[in-house]
py3Dmol code that shows the C-alpha trace and the ligand (Angstrom):
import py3Dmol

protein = """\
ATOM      1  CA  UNK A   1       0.000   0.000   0.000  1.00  0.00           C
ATOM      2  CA  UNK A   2       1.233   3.293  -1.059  1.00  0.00           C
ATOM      3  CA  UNK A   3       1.303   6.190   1.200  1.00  0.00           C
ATOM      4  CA  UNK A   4      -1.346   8.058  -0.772  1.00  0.00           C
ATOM      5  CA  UNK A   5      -3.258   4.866  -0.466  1.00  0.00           C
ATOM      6  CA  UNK A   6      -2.845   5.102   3.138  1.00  0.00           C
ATOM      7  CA  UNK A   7      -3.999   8.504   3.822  1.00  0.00           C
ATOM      8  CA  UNK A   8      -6.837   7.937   1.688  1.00  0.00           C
ATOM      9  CA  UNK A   9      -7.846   5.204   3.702  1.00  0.00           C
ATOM     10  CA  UNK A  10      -7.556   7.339   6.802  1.00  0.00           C
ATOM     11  CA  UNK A  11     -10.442   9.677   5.070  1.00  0.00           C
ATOM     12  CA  UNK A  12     -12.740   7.234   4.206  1.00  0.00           C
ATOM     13  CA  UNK A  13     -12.911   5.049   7.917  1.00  0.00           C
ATOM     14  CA  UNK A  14     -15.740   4.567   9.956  1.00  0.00           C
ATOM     15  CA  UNK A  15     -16.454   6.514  13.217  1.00  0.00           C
ATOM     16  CA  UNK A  16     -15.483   5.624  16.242  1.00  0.00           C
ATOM     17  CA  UNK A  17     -18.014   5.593  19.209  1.00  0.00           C
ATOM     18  CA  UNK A  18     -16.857   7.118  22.725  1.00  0.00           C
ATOM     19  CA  UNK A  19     -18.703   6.214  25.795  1.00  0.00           C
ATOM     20  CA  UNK A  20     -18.013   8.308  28.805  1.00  0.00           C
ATOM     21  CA  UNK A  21     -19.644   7.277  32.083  1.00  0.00           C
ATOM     22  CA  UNK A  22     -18.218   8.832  35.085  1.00  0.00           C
ATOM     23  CA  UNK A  23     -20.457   9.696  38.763  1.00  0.00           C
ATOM     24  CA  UNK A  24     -22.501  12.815  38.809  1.00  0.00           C
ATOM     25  CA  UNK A  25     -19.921  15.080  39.990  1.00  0.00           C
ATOM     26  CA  UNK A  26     -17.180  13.927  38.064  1.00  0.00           C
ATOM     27  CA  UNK A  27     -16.894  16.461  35.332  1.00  0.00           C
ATOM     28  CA  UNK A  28     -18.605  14.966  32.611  1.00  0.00           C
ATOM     29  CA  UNK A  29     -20.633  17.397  30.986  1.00  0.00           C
ATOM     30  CA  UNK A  30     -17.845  20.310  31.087  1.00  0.00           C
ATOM     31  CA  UNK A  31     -15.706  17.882  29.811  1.00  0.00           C
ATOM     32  CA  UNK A  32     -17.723  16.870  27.131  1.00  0.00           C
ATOM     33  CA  UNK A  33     -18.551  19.686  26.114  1.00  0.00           C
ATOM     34  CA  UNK A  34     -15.096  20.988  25.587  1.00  0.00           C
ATOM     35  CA  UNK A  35     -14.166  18.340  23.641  1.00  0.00           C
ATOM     36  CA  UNK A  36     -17.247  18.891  21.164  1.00  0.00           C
ATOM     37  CA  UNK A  37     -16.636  22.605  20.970  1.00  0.00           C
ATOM     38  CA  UNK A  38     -12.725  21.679  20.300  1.00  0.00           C
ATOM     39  CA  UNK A  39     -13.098  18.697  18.200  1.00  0.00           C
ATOM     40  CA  UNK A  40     -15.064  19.388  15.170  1.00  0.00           C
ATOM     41  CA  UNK A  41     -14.832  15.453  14.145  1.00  0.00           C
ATOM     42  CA  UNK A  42     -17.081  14.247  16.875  1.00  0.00           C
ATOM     43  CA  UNK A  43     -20.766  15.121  17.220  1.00  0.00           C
ATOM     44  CA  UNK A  44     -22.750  14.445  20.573  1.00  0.00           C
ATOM     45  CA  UNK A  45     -25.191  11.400  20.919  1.00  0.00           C
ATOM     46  CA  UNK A  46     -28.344  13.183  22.120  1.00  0.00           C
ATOM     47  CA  UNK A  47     -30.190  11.175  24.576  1.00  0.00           C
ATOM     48  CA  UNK A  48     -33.993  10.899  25.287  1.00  0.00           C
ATOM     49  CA  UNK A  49     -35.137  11.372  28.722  1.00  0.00           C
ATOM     50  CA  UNK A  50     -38.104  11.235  31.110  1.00  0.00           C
ATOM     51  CA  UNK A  51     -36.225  14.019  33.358  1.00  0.00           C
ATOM     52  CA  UNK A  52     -37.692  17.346  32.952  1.00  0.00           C
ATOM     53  CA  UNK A  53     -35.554  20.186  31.350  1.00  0.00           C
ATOM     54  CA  UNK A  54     -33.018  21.949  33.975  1.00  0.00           C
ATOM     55  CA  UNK A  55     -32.639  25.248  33.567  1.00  0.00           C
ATOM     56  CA  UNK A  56     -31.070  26.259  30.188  1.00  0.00           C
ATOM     57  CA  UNK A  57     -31.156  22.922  28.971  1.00  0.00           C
ATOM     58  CA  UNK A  58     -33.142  22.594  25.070  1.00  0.00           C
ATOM     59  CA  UNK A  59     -35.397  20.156  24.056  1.00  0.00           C
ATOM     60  CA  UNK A  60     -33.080  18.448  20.951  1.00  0.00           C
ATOM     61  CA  UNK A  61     -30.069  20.018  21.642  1.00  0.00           C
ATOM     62  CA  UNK A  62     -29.133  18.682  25.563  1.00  0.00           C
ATOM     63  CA  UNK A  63     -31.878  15.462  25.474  1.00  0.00           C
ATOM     64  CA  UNK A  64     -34.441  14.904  23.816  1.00  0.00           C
ATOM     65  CA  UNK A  65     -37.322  14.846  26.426  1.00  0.00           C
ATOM     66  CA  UNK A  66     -40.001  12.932  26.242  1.00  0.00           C
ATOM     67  CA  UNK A  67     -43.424  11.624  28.406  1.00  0.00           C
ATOM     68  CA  UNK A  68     -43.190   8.322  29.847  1.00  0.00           C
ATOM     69  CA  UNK A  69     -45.566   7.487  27.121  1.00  0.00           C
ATOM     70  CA  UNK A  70     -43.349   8.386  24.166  1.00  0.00           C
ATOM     71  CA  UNK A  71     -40.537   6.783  26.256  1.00  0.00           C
ATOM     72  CA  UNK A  72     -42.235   3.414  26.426  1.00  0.00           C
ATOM     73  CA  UNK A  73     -43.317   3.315  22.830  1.00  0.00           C
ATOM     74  CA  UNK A  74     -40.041   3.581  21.313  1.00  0.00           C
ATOM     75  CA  UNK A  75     -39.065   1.017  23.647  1.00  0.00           C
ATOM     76  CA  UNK A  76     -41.440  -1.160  22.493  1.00  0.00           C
ATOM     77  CA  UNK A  77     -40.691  -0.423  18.658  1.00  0.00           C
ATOM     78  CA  UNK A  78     -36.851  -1.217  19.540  1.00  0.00           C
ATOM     79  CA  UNK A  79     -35.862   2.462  19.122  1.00  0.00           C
ATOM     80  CA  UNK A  80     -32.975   2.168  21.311  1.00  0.00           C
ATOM     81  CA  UNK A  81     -29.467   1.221  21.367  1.00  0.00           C
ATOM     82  CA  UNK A  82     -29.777   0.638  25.083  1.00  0.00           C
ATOM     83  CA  UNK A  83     -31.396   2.678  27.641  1.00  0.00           C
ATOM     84  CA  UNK A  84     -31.467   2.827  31.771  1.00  0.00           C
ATOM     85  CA  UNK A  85     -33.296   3.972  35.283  1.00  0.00           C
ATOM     86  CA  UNK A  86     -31.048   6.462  36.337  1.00  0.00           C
ATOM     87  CA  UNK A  87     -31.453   8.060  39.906  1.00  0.00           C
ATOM     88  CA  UNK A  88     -36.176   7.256  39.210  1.00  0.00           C
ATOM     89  CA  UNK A  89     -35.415   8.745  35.285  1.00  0.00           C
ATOM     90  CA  UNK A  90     -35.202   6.850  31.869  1.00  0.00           C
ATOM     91  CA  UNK A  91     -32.331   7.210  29.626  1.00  0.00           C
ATOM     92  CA  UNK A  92     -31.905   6.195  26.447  1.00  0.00           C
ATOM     93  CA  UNK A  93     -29.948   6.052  23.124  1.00  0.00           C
ATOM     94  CA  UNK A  94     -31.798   5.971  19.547  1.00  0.00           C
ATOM     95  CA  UNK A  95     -29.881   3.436  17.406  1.00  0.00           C
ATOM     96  CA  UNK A  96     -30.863   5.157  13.873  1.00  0.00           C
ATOM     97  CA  UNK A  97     -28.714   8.117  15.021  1.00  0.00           C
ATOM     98  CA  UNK A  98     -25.469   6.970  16.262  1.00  0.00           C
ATOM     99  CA  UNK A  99     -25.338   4.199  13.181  1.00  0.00           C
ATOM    100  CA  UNK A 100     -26.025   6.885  10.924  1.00  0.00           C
ATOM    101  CA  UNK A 101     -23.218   9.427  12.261  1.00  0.00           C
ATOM    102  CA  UNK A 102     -20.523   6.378  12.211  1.00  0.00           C
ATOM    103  CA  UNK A 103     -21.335   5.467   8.956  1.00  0.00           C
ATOM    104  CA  UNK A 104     -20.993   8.966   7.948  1.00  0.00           C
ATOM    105  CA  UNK A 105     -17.061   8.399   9.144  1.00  0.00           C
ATOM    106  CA  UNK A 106     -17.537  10.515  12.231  1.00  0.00           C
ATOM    107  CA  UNK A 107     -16.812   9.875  15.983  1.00  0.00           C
ATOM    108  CA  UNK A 108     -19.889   9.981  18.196  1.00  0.00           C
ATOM    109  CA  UNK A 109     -19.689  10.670  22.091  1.00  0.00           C
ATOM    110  CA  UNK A 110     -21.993   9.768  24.818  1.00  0.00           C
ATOM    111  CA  UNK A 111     -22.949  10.089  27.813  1.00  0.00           C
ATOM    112  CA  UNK A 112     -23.778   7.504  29.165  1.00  0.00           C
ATOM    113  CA  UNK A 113     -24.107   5.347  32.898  1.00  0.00           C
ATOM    114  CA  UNK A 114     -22.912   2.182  33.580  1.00  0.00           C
ATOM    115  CA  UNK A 115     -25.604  -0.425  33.034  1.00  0.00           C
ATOM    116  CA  UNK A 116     -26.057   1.413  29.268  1.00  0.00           C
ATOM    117  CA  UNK A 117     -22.460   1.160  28.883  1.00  0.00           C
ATOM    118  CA  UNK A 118     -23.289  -2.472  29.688  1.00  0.00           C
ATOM    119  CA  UNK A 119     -25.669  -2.798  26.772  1.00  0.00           C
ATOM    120  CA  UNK A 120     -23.454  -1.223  24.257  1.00  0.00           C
ATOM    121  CA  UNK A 121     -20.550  -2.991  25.135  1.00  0.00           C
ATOM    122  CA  UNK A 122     -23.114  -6.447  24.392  1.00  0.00           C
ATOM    123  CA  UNK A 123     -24.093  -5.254  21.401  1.00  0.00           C
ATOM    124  CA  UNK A 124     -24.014  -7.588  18.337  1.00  0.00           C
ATOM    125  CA  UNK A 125     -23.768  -4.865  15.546  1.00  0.00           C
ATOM    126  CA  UNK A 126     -20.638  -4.483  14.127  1.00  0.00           C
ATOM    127  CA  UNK A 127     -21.130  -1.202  13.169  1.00  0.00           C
ATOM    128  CA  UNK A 128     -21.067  -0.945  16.719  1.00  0.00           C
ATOM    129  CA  UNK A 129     -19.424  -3.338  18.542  1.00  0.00           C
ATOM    130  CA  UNK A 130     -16.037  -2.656  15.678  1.00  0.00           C
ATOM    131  CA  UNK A 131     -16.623   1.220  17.358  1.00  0.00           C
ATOM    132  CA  UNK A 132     -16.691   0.984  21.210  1.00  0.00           C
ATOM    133  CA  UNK A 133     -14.388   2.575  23.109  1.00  0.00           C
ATOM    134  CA  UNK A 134     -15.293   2.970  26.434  1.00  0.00           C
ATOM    135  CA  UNK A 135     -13.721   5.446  28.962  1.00  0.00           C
ATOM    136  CA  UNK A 136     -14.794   6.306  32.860  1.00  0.00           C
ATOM    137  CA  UNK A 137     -13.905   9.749  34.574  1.00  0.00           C
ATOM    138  CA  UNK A 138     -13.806   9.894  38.496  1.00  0.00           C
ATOM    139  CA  UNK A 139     -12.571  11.951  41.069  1.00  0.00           C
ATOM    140  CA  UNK A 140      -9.791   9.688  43.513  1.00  0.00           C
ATOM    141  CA  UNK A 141     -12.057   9.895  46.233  1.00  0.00           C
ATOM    142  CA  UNK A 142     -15.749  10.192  47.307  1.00  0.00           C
ATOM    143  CA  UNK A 143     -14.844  13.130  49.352  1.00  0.00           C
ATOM    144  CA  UNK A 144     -13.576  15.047  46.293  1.00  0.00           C
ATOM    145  CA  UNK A 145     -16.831  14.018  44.929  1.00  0.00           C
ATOM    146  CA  UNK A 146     -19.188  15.730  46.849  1.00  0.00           C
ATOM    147  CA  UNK A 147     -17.674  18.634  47.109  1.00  0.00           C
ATOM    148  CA  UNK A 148     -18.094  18.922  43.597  1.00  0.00           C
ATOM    149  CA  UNK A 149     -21.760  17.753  43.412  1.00  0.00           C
ATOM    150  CA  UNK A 150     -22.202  19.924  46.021  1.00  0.00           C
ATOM    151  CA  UNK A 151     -20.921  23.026  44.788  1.00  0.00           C
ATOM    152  CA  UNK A 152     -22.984  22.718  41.433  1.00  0.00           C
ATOM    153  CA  UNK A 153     -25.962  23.462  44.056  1.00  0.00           C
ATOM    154  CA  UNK A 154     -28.430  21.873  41.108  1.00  0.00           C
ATOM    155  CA  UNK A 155     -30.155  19.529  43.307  1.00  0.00           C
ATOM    156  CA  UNK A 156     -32.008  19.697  46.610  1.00  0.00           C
ATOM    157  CA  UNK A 157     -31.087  17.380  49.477  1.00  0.00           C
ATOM    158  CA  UNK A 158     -33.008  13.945  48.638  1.00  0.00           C
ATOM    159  CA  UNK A 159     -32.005  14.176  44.673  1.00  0.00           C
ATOM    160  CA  UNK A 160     -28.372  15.174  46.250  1.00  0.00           C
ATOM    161  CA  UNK A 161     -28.616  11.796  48.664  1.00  0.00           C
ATOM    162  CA  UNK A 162     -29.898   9.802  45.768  1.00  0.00           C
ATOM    163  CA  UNK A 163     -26.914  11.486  43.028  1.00  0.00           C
ATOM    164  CA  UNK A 164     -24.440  10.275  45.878  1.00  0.00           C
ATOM    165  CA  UNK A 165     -25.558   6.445  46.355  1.00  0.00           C
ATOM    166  CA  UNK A 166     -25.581   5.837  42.567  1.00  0.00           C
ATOM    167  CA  UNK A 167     -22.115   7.438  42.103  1.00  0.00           C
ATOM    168  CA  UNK A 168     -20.629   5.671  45.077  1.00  0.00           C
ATOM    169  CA  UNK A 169     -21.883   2.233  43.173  1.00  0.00           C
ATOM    170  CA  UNK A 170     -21.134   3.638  39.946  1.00  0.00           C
ATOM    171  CA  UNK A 171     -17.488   3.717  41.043  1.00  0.00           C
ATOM    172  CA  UNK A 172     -17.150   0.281  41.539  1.00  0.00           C
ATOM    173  CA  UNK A 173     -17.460   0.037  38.035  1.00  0.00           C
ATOM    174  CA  UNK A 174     -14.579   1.802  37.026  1.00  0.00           C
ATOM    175  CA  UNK A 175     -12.490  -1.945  36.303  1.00  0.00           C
ATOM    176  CA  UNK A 176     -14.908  -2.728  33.243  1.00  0.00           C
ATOM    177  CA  UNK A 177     -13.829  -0.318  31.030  1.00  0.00           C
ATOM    178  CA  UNK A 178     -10.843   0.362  28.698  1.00  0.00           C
ATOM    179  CA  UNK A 179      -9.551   3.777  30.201  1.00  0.00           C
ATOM    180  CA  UNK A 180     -10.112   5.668  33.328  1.00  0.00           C
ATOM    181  CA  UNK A 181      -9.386   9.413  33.688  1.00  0.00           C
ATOM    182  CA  UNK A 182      -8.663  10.429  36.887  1.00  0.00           C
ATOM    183  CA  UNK A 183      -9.884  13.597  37.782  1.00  0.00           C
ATOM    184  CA  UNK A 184      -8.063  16.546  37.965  1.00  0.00           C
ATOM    185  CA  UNK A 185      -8.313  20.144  37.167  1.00  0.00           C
ATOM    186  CA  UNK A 186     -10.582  21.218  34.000  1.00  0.00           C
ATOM    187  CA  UNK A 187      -7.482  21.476  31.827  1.00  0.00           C
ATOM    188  CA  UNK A 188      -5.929  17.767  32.879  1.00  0.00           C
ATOM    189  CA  UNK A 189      -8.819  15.885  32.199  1.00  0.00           C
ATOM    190  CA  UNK A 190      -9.592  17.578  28.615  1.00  0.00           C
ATOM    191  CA  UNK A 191      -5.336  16.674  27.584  1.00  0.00           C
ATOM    192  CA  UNK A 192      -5.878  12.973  29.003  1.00  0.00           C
ATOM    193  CA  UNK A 193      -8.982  12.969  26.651  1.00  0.00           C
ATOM    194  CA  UNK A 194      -8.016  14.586  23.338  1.00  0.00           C
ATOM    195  CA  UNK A 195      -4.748  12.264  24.038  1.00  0.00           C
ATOM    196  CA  UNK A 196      -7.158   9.312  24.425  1.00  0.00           C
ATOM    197  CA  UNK A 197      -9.386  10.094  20.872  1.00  0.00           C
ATOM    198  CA  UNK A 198      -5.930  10.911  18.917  1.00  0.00           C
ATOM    199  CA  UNK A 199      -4.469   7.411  20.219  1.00  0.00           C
ATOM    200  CA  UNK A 200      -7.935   5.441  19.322  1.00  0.00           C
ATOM    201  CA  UNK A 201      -8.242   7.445  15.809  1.00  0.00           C
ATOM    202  CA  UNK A 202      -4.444   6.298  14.847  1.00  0.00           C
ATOM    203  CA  UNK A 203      -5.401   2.459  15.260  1.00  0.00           C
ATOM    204  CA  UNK A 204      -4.148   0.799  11.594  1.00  0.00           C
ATOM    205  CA  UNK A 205      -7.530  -1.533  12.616  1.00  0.00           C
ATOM    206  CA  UNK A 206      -9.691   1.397  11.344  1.00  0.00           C
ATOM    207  CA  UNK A 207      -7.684   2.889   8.849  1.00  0.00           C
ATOM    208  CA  UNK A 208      -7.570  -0.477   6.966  1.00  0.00           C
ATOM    209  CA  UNK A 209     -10.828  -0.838   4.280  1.00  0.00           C
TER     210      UNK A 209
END
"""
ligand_1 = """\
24
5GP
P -28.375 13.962 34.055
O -29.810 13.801 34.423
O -27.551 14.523 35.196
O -28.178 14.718 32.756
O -27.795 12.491 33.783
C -27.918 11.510 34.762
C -27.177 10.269 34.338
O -27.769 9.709 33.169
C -25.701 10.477 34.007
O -24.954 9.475 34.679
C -25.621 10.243 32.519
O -24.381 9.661 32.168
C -26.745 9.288 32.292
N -27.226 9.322 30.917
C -27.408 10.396 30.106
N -27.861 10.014 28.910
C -27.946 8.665 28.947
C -28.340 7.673 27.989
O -28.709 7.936 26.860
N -28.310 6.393 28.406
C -27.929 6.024 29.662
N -27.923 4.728 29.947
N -27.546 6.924 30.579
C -27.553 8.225 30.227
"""
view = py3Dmol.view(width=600, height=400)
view.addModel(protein, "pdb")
view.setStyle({"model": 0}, {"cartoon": {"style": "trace"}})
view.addModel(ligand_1, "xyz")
view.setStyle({"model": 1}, {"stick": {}})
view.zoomTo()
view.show()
């Protein structure tokens, strides 16, 4: 293979699909979207949720939110990727999307929890299952990890309790996936994760047709 042949190759690959899970509190969502303001080659899975809008969030942009109704339905047509109960919510990825975006040879990223990460990982797709790469961001320590949660000041004290319990659990997870980020300042954790995307995108695996 010529070099010309191998640079062309590097144009024409499919997208690569990021999972981030991480505790509430970790850093997630300023994380992510750093990366998608810095990184014009990967484009944000939006979810669909039962949670209502917080404030500043838009319908299509941050989630798509939707009734339990319309939630159950497109579980019942097989809508979804995978999708979760998260702290009394529903979560969920629409399959169409994401295999559309890869196939369209760019990088997706989620958001995602643990048990969804589960379901992706399972997946039998190869569209998807060639794409995974899975990555968890948490803070050293539980301590570290409420301070954070509770200096965002978003939730009152039983959704706070709640946020807590599932991240303490959710940290037990951290073993199941390919990289772990730990926490540090703003700046640290977007370097270790542009370093992680720029290591997964120069894999000869997905530059070869
Ligand atoms: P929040 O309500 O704070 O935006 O998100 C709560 C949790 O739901 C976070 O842990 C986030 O990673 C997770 N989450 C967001 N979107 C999805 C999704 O599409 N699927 C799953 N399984 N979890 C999600």
């Amino acid at each position: 293979m010529s070099v010309e042949d191998l640079l062309g190759t590097q144009g024409s690959r499919k997208g690569i699909l990021f999972l981030l899970s991480g505790p509430a509190g970790s850093g997630k969502s300023t994380l992510l979207r750093r990366a998608l303001d810095e990184d014009r080659n990967l484009v944000f899975s939006i979810s669909c949720t039962t949670r209502s809008p917080r404030e500043g969030e838009v319908d299509g942009k941050d989630y798509y939110f939707l009734s339990d109704e319309e939630f159950s339905k497109r579980v019942e047509n097989n809508e979804f990727l995978e999708h979760a109960e998260v702290h009394k919510w529903q979560y969920g990825t629409l399959s169409n999307a994401v295999i559309d975006i890869l196939n369209d040879g760019k990088d997706v990223i989620m958001d995602i929890d643990v048990q969804g990460a589960d379901q992706v990982r399972d997946c039998k797709d190869l569209v998807i299952s060639d794409a995974v790469v899975d990555i968890f961001l948490t803070t050293s320590n539980t301590v570290e990890l409420e301070k954070r949660l509770r200096g965002r000041g978003s939730e009152d004290e039983d959704n706070f309790q709640l946020r807590m319990q599932t991240a303490v659990d959710e940290i037990k997870r951290w073993r199941d996936y390919t990289y772990c980020i730990l926490s540090g300042d703003h700046e640290e954790d977007f370097k270790v994760l542009s370093s992680i995307l720029a290591t997964e995108r120069m894999r000869v695996a997905r530059m070869a047709p």
